[in-house]
N, CA, C and O atoms as a CHARMM CRD file, in Angstrom:
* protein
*
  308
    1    1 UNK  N     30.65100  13.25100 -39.01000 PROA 1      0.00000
    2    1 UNK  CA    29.59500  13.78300 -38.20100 PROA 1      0.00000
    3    1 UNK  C     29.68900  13.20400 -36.79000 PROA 1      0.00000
    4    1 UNK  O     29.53100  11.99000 -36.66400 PROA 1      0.00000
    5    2 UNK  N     29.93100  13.96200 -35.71600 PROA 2      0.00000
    6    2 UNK  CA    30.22400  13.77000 -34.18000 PROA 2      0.00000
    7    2 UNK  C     28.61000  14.33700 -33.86000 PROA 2      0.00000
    8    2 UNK  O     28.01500  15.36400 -34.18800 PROA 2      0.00000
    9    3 UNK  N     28.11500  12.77900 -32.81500 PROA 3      0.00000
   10    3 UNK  CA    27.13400  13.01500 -32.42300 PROA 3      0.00000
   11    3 UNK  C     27.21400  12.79300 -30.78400 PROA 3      0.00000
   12    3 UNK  O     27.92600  11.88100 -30.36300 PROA 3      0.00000
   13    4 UNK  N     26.57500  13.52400 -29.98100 PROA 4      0.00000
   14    4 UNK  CA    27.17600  13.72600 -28.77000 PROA 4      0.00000
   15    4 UNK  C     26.10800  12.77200 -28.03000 PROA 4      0.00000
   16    4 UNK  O     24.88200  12.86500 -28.10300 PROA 4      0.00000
   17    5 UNK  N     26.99500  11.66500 -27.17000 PROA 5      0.00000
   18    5 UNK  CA    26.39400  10.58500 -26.81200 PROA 5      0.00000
   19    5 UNK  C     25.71900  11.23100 -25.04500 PROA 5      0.00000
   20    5 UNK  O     26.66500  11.56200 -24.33100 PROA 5      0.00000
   21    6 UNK  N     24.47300  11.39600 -24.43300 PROA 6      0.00000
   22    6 UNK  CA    24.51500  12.03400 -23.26100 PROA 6      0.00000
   23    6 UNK  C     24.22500  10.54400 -22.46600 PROA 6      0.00000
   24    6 UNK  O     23.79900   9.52600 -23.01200 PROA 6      0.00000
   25    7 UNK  N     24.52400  10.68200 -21.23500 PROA 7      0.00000
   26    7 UNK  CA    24.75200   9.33100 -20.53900 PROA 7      0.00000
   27    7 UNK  C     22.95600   9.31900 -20.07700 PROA 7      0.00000
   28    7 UNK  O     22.62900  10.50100 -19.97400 PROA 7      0.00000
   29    8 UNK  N     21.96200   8.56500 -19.83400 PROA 8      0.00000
   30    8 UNK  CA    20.74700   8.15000 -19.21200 PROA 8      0.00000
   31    8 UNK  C     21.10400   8.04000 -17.59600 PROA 8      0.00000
   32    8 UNK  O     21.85600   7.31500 -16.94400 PROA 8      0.00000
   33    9 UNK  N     20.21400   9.09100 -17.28300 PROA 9      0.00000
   34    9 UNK  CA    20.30200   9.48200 -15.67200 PROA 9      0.00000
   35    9 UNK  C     19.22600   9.26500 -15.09800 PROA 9      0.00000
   36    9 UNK  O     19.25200   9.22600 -13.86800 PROA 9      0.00000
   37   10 UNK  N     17.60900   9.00000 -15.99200 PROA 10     0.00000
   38   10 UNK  CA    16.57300   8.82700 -14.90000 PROA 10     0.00000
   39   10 UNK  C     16.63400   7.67800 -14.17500 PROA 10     0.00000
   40   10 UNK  O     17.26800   6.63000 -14.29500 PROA 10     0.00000
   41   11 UNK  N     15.94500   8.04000 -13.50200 PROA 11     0.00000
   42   11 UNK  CA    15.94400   5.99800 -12.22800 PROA 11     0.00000
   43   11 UNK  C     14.57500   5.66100 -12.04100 PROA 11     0.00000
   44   11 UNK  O     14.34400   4.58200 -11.49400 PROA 11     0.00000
   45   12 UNK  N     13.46900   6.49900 -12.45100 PROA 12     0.00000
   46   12 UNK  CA    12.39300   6.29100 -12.76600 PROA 12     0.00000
   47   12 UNK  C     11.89000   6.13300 -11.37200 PROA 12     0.00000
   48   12 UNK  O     11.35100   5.03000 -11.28500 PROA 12     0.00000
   49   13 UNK  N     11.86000   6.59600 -10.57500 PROA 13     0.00000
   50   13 UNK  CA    11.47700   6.71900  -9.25900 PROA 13     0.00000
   51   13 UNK  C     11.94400   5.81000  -8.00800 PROA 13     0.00000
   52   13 UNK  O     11.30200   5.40200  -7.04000 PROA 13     0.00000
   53   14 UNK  N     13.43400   5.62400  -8.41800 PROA 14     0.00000
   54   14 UNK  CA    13.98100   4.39800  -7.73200 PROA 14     0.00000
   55   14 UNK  C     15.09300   5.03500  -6.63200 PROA 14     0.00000
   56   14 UNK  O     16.20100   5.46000  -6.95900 PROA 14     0.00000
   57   15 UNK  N     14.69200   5.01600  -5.60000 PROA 15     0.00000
   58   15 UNK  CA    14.91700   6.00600  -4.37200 PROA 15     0.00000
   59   15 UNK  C     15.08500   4.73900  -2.82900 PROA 15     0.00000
   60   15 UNK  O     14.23400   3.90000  -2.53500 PROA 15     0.00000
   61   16 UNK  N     15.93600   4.88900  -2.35400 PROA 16     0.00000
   62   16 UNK  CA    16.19000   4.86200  -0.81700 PROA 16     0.00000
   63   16 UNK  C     14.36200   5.39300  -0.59700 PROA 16     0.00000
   64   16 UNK  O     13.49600   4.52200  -0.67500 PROA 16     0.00000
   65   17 UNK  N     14.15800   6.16300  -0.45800 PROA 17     0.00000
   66   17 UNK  CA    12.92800   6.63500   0.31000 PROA 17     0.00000
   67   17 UNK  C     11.43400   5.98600  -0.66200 PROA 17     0.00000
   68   17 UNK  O     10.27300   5.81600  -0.29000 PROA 17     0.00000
   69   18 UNK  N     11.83300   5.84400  -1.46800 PROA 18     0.00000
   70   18 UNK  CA    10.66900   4.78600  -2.56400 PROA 18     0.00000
   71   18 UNK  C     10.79400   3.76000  -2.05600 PROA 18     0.00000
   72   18 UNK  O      9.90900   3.46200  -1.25400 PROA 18     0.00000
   73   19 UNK  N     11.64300   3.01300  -2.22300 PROA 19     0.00000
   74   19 UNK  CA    11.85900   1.22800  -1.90000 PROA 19     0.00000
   75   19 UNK  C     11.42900   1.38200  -0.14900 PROA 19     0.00000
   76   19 UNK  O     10.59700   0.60300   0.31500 PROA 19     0.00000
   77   20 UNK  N     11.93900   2.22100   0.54500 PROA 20     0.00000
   78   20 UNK  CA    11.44500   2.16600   2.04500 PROA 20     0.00000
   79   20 UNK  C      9.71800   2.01100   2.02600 PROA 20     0.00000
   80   20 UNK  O      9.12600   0.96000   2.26800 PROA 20     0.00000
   81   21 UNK  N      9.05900   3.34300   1.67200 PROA 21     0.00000
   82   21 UNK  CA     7.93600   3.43600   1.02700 PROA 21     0.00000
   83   21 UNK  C      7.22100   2.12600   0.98600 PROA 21     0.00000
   84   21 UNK  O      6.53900   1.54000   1.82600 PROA 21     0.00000
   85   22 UNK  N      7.52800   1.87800  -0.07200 PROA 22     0.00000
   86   22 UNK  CA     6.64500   0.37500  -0.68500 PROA 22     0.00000
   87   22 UNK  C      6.71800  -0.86100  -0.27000 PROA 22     0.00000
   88   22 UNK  O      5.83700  -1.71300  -0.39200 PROA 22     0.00000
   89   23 UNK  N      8.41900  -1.06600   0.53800 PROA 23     0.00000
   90   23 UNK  CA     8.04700  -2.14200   1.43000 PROA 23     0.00000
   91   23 UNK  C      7.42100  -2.09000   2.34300 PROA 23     0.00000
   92   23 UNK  O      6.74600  -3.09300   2.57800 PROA 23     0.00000
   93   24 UNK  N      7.33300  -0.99900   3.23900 PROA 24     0.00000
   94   24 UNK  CA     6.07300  -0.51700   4.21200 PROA 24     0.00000
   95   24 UNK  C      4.51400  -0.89500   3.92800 PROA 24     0.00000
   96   24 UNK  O      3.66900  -1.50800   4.58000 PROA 24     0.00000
   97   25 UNK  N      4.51800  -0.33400   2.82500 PROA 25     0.00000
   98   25 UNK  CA     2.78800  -0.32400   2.37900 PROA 25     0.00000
   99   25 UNK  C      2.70300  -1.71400   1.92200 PROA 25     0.00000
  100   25 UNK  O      1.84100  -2.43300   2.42600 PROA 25     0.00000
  101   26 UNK  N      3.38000  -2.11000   1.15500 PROA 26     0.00000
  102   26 UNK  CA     3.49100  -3.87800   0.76400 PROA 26     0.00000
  103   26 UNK  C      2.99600  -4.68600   2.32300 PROA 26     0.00000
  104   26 UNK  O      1.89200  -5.22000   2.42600 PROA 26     0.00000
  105   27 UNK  N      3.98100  -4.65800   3.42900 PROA 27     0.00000
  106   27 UNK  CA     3.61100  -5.52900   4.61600 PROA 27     0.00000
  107   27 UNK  C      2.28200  -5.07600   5.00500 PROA 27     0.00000
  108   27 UNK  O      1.38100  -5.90000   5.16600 PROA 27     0.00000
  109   28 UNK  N      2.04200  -3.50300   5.21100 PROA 28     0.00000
  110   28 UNK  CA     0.77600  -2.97000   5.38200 PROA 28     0.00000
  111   28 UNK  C     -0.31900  -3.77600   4.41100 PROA 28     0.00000
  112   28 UNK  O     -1.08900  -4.59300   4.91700 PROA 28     0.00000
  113   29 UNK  N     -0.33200  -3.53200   3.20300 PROA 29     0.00000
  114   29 UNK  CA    -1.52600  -4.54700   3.11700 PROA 29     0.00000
  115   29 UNK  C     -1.64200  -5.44800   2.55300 PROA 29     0.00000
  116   29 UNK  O     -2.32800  -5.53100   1.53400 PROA 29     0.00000
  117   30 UNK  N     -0.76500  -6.70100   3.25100 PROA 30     0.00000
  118   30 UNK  CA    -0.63600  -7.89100   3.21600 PROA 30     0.00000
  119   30 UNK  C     -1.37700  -8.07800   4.55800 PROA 30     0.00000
  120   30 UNK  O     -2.11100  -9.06400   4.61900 PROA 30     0.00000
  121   31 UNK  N     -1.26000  -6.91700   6.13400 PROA 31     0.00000
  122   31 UNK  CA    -1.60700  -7.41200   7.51000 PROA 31     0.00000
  123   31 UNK  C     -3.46700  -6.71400   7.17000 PROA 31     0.00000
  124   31 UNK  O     -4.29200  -6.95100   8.05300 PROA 31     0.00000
  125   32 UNK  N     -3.85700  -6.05000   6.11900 PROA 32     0.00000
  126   32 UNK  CA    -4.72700  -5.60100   5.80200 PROA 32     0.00000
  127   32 UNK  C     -5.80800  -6.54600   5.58600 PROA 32     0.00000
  128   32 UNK  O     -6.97600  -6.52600   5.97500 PROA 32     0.00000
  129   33 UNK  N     -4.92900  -7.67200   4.63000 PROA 33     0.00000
  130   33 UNK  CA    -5.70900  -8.65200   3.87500 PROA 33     0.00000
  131   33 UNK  C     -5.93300  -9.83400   4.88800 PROA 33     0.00000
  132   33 UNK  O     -6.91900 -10.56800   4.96100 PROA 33     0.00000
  133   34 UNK  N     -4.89000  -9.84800   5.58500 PROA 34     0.00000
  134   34 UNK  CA    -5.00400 -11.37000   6.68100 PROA 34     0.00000
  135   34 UNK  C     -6.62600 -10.81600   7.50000 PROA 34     0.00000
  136   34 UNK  O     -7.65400 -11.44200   7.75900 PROA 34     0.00000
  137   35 UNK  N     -6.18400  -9.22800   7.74100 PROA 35     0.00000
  138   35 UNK  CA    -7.39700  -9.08200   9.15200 PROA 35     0.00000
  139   35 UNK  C     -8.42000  -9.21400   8.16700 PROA 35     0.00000
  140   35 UNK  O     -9.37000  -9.56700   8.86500 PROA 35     0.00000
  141   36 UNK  N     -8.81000  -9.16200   7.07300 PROA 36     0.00000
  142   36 UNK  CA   -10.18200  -9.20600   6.54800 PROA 36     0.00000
  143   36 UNK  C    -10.66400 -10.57700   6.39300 PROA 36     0.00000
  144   36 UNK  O    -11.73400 -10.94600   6.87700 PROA 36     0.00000
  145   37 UNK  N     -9.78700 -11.42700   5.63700 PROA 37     0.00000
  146   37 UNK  CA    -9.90500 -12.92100   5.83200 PROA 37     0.00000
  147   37 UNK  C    -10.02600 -13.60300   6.95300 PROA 37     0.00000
  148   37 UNK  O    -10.81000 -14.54300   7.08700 PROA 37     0.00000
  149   38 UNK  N     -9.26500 -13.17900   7.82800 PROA 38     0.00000
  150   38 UNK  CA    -9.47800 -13.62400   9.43400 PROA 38     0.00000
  151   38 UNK  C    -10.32500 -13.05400  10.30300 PROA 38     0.00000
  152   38 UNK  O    -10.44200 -13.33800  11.49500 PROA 38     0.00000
  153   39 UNK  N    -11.07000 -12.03300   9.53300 PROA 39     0.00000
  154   39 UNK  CA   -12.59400 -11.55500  10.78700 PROA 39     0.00000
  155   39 UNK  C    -11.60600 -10.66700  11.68300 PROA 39     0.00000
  156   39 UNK  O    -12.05200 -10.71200  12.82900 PROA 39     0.00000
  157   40 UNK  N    -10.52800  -9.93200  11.64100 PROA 40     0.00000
  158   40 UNK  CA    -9.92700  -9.78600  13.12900 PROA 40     0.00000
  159   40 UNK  C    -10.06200  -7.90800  12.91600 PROA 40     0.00000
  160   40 UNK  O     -9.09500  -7.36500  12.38200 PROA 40     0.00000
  161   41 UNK  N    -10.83700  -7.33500  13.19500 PROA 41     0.00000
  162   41 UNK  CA   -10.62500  -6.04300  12.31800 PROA 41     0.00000
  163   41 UNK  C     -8.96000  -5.65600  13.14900 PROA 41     0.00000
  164   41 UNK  O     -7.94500  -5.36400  12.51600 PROA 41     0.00000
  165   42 UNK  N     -9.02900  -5.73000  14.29200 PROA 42     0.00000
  166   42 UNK  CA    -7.61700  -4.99800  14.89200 PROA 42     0.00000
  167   42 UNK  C     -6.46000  -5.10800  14.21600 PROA 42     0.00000
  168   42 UNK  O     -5.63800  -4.19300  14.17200 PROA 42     0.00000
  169   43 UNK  N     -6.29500  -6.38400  13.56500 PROA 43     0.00000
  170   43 UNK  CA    -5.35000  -6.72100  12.58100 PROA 43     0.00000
  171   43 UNK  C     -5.88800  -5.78200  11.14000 PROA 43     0.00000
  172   43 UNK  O     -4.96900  -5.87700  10.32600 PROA 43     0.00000
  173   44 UNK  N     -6.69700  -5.17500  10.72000 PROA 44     0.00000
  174   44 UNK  CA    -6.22600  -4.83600   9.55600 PROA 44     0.00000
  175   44 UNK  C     -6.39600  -3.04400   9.99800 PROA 44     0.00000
  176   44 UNK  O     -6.02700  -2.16200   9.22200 PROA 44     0.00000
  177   45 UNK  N     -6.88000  -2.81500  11.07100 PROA 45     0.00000
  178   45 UNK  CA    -6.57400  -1.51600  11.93500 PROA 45     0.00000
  179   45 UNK  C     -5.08900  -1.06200  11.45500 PROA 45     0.00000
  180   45 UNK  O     -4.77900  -0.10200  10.75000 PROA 45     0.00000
  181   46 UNK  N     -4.37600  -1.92400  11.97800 PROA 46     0.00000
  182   46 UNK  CA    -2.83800  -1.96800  12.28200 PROA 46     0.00000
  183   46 UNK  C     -2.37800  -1.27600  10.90900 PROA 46     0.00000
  184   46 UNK  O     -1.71200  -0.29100  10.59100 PROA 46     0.00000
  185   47 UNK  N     -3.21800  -2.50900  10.13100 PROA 47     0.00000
  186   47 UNK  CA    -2.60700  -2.55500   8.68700 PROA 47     0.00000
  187   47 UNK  C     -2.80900  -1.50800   7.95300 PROA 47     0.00000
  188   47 UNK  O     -1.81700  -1.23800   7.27600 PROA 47     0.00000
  189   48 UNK  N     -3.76100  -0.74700   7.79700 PROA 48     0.00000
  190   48 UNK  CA    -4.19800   0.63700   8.19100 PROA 48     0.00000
  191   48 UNK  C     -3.40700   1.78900   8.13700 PROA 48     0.00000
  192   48 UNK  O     -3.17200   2.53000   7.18300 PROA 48     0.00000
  193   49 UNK  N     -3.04200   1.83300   9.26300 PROA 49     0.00000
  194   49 UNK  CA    -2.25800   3.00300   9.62200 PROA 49     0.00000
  195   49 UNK  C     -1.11300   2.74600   9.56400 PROA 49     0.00000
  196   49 UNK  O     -0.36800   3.72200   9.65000 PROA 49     0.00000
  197   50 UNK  N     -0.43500   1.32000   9.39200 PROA 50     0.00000
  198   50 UNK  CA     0.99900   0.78000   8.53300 PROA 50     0.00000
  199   50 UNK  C      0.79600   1.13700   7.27200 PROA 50     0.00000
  200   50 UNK  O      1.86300   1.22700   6.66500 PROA 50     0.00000
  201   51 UNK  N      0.08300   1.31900   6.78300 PROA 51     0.00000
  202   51 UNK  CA    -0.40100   2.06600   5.24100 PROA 51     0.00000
  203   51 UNK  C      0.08900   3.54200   5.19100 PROA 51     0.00000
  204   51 UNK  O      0.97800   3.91700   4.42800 PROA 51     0.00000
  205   52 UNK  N     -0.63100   4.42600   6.15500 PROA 52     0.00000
  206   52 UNK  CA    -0.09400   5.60700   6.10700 PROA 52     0.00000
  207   52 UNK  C      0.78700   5.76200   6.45400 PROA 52     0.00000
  208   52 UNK  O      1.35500   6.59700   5.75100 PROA 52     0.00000
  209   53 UNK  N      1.64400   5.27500   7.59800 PROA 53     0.00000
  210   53 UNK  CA     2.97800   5.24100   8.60800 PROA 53     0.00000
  211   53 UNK  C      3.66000   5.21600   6.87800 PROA 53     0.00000
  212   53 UNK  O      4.41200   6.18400   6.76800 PROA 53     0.00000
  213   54 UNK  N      3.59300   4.37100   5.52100 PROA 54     0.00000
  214   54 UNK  CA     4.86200   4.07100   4.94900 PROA 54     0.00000
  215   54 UNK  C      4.66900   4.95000   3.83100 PROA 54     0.00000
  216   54 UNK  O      5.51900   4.90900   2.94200 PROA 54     0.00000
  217   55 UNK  N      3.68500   5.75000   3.72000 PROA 55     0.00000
  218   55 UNK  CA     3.85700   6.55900   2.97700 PROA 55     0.00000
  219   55 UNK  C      4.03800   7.78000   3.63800 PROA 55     0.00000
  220   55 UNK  O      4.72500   8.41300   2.83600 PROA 55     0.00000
  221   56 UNK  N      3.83900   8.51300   4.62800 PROA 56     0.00000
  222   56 UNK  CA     4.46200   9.29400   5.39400 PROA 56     0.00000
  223   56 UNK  C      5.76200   9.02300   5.54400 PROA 56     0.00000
  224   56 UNK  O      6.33900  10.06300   5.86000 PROA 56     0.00000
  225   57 UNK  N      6.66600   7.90400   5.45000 PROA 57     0.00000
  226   57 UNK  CA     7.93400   8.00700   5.73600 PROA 57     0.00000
  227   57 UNK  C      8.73600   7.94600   4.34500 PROA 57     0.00000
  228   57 UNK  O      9.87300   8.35900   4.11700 PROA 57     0.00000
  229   58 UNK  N      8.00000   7.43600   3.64500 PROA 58     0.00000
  230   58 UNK  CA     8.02900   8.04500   1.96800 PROA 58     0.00000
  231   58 UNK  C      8.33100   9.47900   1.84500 PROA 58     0.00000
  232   58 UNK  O      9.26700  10.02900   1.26500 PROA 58     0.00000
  233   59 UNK  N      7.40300   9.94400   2.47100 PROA 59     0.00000
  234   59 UNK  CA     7.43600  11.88600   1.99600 PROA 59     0.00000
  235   59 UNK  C      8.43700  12.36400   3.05900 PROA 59     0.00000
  236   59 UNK  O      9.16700  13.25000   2.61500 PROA 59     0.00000
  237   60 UNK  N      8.66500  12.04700   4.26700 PROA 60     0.00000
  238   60 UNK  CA     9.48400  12.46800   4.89100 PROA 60     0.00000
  239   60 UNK  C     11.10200  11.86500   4.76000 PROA 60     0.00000
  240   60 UNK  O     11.85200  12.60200   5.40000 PROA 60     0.00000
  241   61 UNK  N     11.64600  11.01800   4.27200 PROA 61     0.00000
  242   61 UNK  CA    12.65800  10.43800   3.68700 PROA 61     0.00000
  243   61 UNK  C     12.88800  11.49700   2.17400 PROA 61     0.00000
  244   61 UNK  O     13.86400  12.14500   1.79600 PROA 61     0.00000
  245   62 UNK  N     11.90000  11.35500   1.74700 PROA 62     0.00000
  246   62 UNK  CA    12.15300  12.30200   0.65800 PROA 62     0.00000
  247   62 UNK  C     12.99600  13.75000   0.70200 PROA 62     0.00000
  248   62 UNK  O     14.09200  14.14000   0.30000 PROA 62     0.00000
  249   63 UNK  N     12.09600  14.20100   1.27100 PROA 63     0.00000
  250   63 UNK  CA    11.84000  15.75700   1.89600 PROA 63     0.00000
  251   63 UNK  C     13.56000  15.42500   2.71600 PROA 63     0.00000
  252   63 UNK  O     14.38300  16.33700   2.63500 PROA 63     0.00000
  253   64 UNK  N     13.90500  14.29800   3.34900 PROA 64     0.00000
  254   64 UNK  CA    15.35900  14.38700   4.36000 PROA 64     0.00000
  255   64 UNK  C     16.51800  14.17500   3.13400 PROA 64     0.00000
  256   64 UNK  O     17.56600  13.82200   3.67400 PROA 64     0.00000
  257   65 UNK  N     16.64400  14.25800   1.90200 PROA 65     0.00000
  258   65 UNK  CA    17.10000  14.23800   0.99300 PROA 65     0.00000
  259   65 UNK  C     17.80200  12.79200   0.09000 PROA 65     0.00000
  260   65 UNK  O     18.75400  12.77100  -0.68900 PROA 65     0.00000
  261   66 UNK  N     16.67900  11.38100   0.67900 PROA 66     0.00000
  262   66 UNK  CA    16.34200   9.88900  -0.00500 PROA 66     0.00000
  263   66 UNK  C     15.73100  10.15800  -1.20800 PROA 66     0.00000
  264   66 UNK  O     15.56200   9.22100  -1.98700 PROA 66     0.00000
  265   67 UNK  N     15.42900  11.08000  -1.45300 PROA 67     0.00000
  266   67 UNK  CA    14.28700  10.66200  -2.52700 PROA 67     0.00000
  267   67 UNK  C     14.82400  10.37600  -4.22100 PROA 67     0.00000
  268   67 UNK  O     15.36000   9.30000  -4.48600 PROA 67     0.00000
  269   68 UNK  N     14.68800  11.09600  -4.95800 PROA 68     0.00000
  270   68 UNK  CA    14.98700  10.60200  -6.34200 PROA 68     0.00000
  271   68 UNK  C     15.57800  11.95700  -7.06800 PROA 68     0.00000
  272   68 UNK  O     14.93400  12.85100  -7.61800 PROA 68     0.00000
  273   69 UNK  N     17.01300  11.83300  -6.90100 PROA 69     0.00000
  274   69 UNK  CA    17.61800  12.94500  -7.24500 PROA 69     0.00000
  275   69 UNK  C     18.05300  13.74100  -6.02400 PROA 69     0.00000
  276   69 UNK  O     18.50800  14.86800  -6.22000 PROA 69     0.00000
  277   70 UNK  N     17.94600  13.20100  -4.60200 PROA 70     0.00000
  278   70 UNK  CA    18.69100  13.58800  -3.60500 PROA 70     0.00000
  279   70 UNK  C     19.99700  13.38300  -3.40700 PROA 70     0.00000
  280   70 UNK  O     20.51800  12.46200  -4.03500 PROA 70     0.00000
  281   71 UNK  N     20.87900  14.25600  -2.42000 PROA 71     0.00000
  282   71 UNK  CA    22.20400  14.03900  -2.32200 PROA 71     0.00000
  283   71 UNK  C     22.37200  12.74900  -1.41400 PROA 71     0.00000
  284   71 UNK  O     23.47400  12.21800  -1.55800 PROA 71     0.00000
  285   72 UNK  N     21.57200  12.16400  -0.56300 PROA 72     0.00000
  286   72 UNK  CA    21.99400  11.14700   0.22200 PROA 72     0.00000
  287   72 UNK  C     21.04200  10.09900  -0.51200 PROA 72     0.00000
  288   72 UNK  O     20.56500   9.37400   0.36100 PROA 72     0.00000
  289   73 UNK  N     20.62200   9.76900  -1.66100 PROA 73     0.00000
  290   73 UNK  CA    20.24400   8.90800  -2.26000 PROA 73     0.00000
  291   73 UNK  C     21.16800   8.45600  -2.79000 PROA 73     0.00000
  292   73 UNK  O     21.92900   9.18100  -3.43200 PROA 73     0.00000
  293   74 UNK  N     21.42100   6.70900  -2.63100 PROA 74     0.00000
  294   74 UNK  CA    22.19400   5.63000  -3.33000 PROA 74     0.00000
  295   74 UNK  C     22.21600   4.56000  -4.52700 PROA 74     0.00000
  296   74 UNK  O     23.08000   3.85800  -5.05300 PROA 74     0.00000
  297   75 UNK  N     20.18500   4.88800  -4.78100 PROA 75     0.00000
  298   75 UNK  CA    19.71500   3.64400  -5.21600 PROA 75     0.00000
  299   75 UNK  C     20.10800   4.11000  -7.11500 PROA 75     0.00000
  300   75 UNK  O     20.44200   5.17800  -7.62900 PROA 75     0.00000
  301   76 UNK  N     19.94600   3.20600  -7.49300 PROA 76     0.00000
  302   76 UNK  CA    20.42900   4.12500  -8.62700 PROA 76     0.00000
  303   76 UNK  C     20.86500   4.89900  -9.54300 PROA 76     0.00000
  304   76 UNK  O     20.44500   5.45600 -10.55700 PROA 76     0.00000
  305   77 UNK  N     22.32400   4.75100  -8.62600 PROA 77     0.00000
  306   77 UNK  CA    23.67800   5.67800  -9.14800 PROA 77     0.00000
  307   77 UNK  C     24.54400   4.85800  -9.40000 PROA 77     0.00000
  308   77 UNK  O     25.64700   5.22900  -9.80300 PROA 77     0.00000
């Protein structure tokens, strides 16, 4: 009995444009947390819209063909 072995291809969302993503939003609100602890709102302003800035470049990395199952994706092959 020949049982046909298929190779495991998901990466479970592990993308050039993911890892960009999340280190973005990671520093984002880490500068989120300082401005709240530190009274400084401008600092967590920043942190803020470094929040959206890294998930916008998430979807647009994606969409430029980084994402998960793109042709110029590396991570996970």
């Amino acid at each position: 009995m020949a049982e046909s072995v298929q190779q495991h291809t998901d990466s479970h969302g592990s993308s050039t444009a993911a890892w960009t993503g999340v280190g973005i939003m990671l520093v984002a609100a880490a500068l989120i947390c300082l401005g709240i602890v530190l009274a400084m709102p401008l600092l967590w302003i920043v942190g803020t819209l470094g929040f959206i800035g890294g998930a916008l470049a998430w979807i647009i990395m994606s969409k430029a063909g980084y994402g998960d199952g793109g042709p110029k994706n590396k991570v996970g092959h």
